[in-house]
C-alpha positions as CSV (number, residue, x, y, z in Angstrom):
1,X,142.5,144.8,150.3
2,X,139.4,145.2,148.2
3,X,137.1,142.7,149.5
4,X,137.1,142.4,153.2
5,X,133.6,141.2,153.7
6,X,130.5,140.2,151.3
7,X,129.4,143.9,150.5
8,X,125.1,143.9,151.6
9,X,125.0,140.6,152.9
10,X,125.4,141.2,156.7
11,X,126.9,144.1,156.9
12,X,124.5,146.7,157.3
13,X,123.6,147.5,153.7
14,X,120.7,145.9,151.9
15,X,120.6,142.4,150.8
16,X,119.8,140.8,147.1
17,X,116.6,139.6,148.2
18,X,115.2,142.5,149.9
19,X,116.4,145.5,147.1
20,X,117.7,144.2,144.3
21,X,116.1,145.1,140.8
22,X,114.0,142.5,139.1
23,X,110.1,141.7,139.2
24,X,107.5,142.2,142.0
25,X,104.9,140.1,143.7
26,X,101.6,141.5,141.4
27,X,103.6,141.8,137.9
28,X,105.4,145.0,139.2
29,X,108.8,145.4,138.2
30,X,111.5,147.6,140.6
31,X,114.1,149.3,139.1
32,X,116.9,150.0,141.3
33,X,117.8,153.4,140.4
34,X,120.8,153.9,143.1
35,X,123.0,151.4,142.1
36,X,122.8,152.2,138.7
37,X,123.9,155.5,139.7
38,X,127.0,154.4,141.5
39,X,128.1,152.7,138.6
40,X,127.8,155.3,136.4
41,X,129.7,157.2,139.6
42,X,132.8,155.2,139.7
43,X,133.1,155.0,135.2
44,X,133.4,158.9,135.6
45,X,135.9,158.6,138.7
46,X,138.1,156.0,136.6
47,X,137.8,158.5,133.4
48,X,139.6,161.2,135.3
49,X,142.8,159.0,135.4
50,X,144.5,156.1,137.5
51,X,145.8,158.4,140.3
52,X,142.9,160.1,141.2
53,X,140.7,157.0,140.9
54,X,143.1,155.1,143.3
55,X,143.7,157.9,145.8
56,X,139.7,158.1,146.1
57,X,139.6,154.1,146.3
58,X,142.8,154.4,149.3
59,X,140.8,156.4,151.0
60,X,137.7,154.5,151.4
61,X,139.5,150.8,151.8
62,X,140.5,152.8,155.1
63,X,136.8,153.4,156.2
64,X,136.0,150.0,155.4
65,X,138.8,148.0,157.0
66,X,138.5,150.5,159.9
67,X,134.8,149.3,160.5
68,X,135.8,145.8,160.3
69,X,138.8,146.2,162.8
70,X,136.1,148.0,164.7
71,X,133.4,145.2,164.5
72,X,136.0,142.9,165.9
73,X,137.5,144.9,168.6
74,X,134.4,145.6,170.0
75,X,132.0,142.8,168.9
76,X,134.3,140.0,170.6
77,X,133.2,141.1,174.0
78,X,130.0,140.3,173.3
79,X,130.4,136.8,171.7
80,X,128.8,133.8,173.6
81,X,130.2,130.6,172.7
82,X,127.3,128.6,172.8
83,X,125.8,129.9,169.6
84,X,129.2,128.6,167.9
85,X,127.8,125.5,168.6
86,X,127.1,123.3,166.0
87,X,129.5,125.9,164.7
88,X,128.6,124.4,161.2
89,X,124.8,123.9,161.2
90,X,123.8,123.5,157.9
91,X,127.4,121.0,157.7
92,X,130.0,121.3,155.4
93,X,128.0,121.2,152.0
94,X,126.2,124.6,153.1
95,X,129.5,125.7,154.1
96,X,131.0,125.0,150.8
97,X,127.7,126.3,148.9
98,X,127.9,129.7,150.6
99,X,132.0,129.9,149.7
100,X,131.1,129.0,145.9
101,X,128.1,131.9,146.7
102,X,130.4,134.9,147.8
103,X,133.3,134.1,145.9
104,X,133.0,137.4,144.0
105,X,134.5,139.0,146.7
106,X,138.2,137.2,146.1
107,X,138.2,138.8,142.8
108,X,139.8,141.8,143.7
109,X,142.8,140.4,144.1
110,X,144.1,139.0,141.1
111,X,141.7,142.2,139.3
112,X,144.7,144.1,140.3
113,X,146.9,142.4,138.0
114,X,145.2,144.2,135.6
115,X,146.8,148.0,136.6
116,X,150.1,146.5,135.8
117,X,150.8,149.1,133.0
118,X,150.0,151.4,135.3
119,X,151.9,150.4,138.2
120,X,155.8,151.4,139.3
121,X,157.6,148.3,139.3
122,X,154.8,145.9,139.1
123,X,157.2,142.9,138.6
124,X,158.4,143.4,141.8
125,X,155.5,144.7,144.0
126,X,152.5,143.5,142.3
127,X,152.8,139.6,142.9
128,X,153.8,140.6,146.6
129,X,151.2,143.2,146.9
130,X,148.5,140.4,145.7
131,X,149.5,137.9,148.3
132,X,149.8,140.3,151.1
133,X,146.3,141.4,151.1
134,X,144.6,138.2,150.8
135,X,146.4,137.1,153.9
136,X,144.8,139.9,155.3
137,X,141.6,140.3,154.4
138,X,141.1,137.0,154.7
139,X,142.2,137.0,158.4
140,X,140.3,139.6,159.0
141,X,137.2,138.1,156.6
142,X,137.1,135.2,159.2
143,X,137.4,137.3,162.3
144,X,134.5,139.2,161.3
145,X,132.5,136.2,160.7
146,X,133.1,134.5,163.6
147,X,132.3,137.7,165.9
148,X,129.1,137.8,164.0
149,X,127.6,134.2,164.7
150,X,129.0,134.2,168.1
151,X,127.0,137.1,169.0
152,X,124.0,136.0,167.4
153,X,122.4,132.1,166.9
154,X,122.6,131.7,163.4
155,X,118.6,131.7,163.0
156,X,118.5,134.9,164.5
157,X,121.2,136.4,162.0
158,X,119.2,139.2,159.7
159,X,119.9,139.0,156.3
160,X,119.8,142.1,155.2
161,X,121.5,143.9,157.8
162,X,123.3,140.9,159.8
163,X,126.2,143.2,162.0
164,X,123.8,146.3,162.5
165,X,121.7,144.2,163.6
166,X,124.2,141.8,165.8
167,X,125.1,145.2,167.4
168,X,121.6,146.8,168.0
169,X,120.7,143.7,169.9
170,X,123.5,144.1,172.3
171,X,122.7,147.6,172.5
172,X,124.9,149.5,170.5
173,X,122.5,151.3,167.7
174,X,125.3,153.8,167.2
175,X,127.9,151.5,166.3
176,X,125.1,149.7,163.9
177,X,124.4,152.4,162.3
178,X,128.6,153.6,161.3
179,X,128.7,149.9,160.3
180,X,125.4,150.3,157.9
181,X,127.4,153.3,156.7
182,X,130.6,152.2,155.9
183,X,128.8,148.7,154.3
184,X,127.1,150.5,151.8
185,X,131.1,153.1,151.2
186,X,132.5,149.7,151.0
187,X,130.6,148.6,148.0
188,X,132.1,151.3,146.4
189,X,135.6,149.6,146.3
190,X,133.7,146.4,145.0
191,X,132.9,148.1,142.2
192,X,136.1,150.0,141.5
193,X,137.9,147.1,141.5
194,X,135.5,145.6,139.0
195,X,135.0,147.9,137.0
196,X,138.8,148.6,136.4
197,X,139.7,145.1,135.8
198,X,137.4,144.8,133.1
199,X,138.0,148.0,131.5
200,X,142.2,147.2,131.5
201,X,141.0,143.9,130.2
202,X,139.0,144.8,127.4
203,X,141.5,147.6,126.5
204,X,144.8,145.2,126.2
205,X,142.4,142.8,124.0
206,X,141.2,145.5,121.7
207,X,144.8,146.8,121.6
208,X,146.4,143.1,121.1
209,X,143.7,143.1,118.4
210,X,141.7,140.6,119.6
211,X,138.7,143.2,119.7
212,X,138.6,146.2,117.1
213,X,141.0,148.9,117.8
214,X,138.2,151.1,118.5
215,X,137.8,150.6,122.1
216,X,141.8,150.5,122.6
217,X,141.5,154.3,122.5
218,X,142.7,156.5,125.3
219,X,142.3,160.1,126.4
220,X,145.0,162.0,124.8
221,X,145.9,163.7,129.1
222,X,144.3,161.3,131.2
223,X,145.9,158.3,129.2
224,X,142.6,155.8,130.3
225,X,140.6,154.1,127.9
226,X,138.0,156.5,128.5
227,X,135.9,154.7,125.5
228,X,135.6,151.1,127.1
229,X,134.9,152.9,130.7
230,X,132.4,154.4,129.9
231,X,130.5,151.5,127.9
232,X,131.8,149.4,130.9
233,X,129.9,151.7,133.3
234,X,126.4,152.0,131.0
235,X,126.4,148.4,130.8
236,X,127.0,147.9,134.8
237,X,124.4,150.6,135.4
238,X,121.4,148.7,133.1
239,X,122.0,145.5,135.0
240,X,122.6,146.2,138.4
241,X,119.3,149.0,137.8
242,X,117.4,146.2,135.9
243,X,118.3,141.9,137.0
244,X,118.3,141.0,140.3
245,X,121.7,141.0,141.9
246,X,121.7,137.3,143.4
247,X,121.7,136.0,139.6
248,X,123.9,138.4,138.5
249,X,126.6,137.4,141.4
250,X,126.3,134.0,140.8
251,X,127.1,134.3,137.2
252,X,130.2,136.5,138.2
253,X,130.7,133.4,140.5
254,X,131.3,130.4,137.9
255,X,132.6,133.1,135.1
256,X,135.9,134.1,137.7
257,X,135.8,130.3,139.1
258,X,136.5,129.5,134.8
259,X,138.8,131.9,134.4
260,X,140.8,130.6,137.8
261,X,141.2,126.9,136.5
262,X,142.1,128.3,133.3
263,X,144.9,130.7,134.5
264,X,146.0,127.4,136.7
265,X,146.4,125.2,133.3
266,X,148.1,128.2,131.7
267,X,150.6,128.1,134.3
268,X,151.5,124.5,133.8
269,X,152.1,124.8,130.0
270,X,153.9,127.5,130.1
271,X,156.2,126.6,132.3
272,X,156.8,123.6,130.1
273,X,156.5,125.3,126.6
274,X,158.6,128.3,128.2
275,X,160.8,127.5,130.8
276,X,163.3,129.9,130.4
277,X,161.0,132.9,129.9
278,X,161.5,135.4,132.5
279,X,159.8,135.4,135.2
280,X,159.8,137.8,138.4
281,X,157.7,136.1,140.8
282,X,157.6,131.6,139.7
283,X,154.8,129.7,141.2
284,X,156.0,127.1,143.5
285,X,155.5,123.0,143.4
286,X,154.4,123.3,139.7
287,X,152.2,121.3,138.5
288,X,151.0,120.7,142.3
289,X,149.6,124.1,142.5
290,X,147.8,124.8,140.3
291,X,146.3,121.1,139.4
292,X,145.0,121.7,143.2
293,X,143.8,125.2,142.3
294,X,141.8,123.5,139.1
295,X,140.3,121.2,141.6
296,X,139.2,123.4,144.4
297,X,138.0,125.6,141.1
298,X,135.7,123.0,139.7
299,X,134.2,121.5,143.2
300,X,133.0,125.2,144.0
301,X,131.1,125.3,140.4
302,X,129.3,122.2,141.6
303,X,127.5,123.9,144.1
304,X,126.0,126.7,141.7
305,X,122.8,126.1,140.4
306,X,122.3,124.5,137.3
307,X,121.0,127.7,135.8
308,X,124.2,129.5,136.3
309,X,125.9,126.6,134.4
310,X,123.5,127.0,131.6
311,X,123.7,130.6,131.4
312,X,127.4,130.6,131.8
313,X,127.7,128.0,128.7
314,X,125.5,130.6,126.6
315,X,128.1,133.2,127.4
316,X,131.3,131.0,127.2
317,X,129.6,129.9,123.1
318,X,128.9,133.6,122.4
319,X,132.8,134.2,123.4
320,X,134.1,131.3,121.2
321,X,131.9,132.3,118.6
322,X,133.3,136.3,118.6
323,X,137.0,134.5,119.1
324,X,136.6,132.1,116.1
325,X,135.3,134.8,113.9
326,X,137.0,137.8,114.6
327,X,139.8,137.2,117.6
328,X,141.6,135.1,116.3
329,X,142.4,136.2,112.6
330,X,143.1,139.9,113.9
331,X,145.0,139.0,116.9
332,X,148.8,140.8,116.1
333,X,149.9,137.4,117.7
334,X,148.3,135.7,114.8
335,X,149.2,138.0,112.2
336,X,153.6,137.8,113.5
């Protein structure tokens, strides 16, 4: 359970708007020096190997689903129901806009896919290990939620520190203050869970040839692509120090949103092209699925802005350009 809440928006820790990187009022430019810091943090915890990484990231999923079970246990004594009502204010578009806004925080779920190789008997316990914690994180997501704005009016909701501040106004600065805390330890799994699915994923490309061998190397103990991690993490470090972080999500946004209806379609042709290829956990009601999963994709997309469709079209050429002139003609697929 990776993603229980959106990490800095409402949970204590500071929002986009209010400390993010990125220009000033007056020409001034802020550089955000802390979470570049963190990200360089969690590319040397994932270069000391895959079981100390995930016994550090066990640990602090517990923190952060113990705050949330602790937000609603205590929080739900202090709901009113009249500030549920109109529970959807800004109606259903808003609603819908603020899913396709967040939905970085479902990517931690299928992100685990990619520790396969690295897993005991993924077959079996991966596909249910995927399904079981977004059943519960989102159960617990929308408990959360509704504790908030029923102990707050939505236009008195903060921001930047929306539960801290829920609880302060009831009284509880205490309580508002462990929940600023484990906010800001809870970005920490965020970023683990980021940062190691896009380190496995670059590794098996570079490995399947698709990228140069070069970055499929590992550490001859630790047996992690120590190379790509730590690229990974300089990378992460410069933008989260450097671009504001509401951009930067909403790229993640339609880039996970692609790879989604993608994944969906891939599903559907291979089970046609394939259909006796083993398989240890089958999608049901193919193609119903995952045409419905392509749908839902492409209606959140539509409420992005239309600058994160044009910069997500500049990144999608730059990755058809690099497949056309070097992917494909290495790729050991291509090549058998």
């Amino acid at each position: 359970m990776h993603h229980v809440s959106p990490e800095g928006a409402g949970s204590g820790a500071a929002s986009p708007s209010s400390r993010s990187a990125g220009p000033r009022p007056g020409g001034s430019y802020k550089i955000d020096l802390f979470a570049a810091l963190l990200c360089l943090f969690i590319a040397w915890l994932l270069s000391l190997g895959i079981k100390v990484a995930a016994t550090f990231e066990t640990y602090v999923v517990g923190i952060k689903v113990a705050a949330v079970l602790v937000v609603v246990a205590v929080g739900v004594f202090y709901v009113d129901t009249d500030n549920l009502d109109p529970f959807t204010p800004f109606g259903w578009g808003g609603a819908f806009t603020g899913a396709a806004t967040v939905f970085f925080a479902v990517f931690g779920y299928d992100a685990m896919s990619t520790a396969a190789e690295e897993s005991k008997d993924a077959r079996k316990h991966m596909p249910k290990a995927i399904l079981y914690s977004l059943a519960i994180s989102m159960v617990l997501y929308v408990m959360a939620c509704l504790v908030l704005v029923g102990m707050q009016n939505y236009r008195q909701i903060n921001p930047t520190s929306g539960f801290s501040t829920a609880f302060e106004s009831v009284g509880l600065p205490g309580l508002a203050s462990f929940i600023a805390v484990a906010a800001i330890i809870g970005i920490l799994t965020v970023m683990f869970t980021f940062m190691l699915g896009v380190t496995r994923v670059w590794f098996a490309m570079s490995r399947d040839g698709l990228l140069p061998k070069w970055f499929a190397k590992t550490h001859p103990t630790r047996r992690v692509p120590t190379r790509v991690t730590w690229i990974v993490g300089g990378v992460s470090a410069l933008i989260a120090g450097l671009l504001p972080i509401a951009q930067v999500a909403e790229l993640t946004n339609i880039g996970i949103l692609a790879a989604f209806i993608v994944v969906c379609i891939a599903v559907v042709v291979l089970r046609r092209t394939q259909p006796d290829l083993p398989r240890s956990f089958r999608c049901p009601a193919v193609p119903f699925v995952p045409l419905v999963g392509v749908a839902f994709s492409i209606w959140l997309i539509t409420f992005l802005s239309p600058d994160t469709w044009l910069r997500f079209a500049v990144w999608l050429v730059i990755g058809l350009v690099v497949y056309a002139s070097y992917s494909y003609r290495h790729s050991a697929l291509h090549r058998s």
